[in-house]
C-alpha positions in Angstrom: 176.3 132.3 89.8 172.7 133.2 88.3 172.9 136.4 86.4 171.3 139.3 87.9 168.7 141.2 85.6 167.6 144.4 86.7 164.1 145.0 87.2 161.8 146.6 84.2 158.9 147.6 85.3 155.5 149.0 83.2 153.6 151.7 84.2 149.6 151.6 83.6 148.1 155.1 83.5 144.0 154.5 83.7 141.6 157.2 82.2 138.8 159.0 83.1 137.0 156.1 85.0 138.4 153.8 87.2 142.1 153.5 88.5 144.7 151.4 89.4 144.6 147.6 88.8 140.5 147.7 88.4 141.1 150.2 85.2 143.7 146.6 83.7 141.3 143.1 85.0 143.2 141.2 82.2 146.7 143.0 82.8 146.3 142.8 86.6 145.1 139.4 86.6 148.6 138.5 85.3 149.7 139.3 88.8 153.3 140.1 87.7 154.9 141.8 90.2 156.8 144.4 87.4 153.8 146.0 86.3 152.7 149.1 88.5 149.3 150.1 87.9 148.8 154.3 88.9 146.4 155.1 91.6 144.1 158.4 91.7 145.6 159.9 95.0 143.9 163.3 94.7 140.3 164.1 94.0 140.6 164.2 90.3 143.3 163.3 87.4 146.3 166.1 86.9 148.7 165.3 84.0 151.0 168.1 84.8 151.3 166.8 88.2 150.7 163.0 87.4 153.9 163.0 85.1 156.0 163.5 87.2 154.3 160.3 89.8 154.6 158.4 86.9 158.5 159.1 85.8 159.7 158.3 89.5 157.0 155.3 89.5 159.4 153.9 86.4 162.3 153.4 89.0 165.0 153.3 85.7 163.8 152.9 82.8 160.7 151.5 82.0 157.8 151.2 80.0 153.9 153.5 80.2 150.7 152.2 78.8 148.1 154.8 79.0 144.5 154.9 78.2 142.0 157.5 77.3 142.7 160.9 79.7 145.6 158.7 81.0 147.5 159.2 77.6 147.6 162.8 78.1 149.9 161.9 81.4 152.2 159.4 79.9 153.1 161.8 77.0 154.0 164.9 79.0 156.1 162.0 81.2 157.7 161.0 77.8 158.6 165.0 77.4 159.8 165.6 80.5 161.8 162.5 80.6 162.4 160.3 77.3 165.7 158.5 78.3 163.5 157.3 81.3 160.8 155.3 78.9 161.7 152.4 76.5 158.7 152.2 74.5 155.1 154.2 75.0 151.6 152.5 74.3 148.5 154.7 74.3 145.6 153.5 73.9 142.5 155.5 72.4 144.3 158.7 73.5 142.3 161.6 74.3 145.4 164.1 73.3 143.6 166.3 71.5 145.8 168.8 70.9 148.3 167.2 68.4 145.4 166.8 66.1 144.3 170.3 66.4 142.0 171.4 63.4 141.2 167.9 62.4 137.6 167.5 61.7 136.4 165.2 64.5 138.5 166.5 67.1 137.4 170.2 66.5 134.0 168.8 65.9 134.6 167.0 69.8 135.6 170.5 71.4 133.2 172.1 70.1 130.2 169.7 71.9 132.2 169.7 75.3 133.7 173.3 75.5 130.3 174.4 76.6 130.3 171.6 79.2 133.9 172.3 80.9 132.6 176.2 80.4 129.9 175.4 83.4 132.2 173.2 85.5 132.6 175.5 88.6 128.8 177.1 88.2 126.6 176.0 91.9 123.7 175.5 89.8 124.7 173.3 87.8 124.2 169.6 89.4 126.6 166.5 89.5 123.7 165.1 88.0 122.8 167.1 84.9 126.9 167.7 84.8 126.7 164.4 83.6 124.1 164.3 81.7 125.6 167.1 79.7 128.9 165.5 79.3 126.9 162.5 77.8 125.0 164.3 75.5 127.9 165.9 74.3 130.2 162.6 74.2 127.2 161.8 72.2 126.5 158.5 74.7 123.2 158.1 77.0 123.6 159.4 80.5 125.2 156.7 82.8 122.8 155.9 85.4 124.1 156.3 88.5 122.8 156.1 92.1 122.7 159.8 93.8 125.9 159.7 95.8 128.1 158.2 92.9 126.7 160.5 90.5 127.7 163.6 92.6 131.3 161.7 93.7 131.6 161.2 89.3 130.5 164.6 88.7 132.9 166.2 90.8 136.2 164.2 89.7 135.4 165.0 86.5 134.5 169.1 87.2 137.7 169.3 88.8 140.3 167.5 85.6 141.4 169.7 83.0 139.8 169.8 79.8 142.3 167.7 77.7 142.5 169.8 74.4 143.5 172.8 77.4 147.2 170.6 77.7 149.8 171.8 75.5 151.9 168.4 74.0 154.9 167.9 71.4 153.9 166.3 68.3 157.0 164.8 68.0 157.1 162.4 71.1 157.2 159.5 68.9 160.4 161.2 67.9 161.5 160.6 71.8 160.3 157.2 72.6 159.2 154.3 70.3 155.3 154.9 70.4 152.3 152.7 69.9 148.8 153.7 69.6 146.2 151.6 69.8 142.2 152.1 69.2 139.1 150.8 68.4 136.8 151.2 65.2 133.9 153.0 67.0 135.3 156.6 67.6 136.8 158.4 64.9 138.0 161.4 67.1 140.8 158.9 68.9 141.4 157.5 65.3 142.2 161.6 64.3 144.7 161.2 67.3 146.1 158.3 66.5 146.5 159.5 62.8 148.2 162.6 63.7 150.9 160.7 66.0 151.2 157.9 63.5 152.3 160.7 60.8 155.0 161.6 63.4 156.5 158.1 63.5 154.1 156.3 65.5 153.2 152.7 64.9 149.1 152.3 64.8 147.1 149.4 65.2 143.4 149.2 64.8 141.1 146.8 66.6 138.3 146.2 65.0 135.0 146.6 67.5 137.1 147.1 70.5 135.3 150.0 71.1 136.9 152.4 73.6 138.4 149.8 76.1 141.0 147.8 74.1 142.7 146.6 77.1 140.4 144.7 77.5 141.2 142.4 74.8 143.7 139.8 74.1 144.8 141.1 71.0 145.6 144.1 72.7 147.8 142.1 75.7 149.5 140.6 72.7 150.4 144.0 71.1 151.9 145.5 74.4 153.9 142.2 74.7 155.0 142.2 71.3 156.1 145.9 71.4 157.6 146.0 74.3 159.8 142.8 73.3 160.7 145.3 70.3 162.0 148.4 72.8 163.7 146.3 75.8 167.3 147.3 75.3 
């Protein structure tokens, strides 16, 4: 009789941008039926909510990827449920507030505070919302057509500001955690630091910029680590 192995799925959390399998082109082009890419089902990202979609999106135990504002989701899931996750990737992880009073990430607050700060103000529009996130992400304004630019504006007015999210500096303590960034932005590097001191593994890409997923060195290094944490 052929042995029956039960079924491991991964979880892919997207960021800020786009969700679900057009947030992973290489992963989902793999088509494999055990990875389970998260969808944005509300008007804008919640991680105190979103935890919890993606602990029962596991089905057992599993494994979460997470990118960007998407890492601040998989590590409150890791929290609220670590015998639930086998191993945790994050890649360029906007959790800012395990690296509180580091020089980049205070240095980040500080430019984007003021930007959160006018989030719910009428008079402020989707456009220059943006425009103002850009100049404080230190990145030209994306241009955008009217009606996208008001739809981007507003997802983003509505998501918490990521330092605002308490997290446990210890989660690598909970679940074997990798963090992956690029070379480009040395606030997810801070991040990536402060985890790494915690027990976290850390691999740098060189000029992967802030989408490593998007690279097969990166595929590799899920594969690999996940081959590590499958019992």
């Amino acid at each position: 009789m052929p042995i029956h192995r039960p079924t491991v799925r991964t979880v892919f959390v997207h960021g800020r941008g786009r969700s679900g399998a057009r947030a992973w082109p290489l992963l989902a082009a793999q088509e494999n039926p055990d990875h389970v890419f998260l969808e944005r089902t509300c008007p804008a990202d919640q991680p105190e909510r979103d935890a919890d979609r993606v602990i029962d999106a596991l089905c057992g135990r599993g494994h979460v990827v997470a990118h960007s504002y998407g890492a601040i989701t998989a590590m409150l899931a890791a929290q609220r449920r670590p015998d639930r996750l086998r191993s945790l990737v994050l890649i360029e992880p906007a959790c800012f507030d395990v690296a509180r009073g580091g020089r980049y990430v205070e240095r980040h607050i500080s430019a984007l505070a003021p930007v959160f700060a006018v989030a719910d103000d009428p008079q402020v529009g989707g456009r220059e919302f943006l425009e103002r996130f850009a100049a404080g992400m230190g990145t030209p304004a994306p241009e955008l057509d009217p009606e996208t630019c008001d739809e981007v504006a507003a997802r983003m007015r509505a998501t918490p500001a990521p330092w605002e999210i308490s997290l446990r500096t210890d989660t690598p303590s909970l679940v074997p955690t990798l963090v992956i960034t690029g070379d480009r932005w040395p606030v997810y590097a801070e991040v990536a630091s402060a985890l790494a001191a915690r027990g976290a593994e850390r691999l740098v890409l060189s000029g992967a910029g802030h989408r490593p997923q998007d690279t097969e060195e990166t595929l590799t290094a899920i594969r690999r680590f996940q081959g590590e944490h499958s019992d």
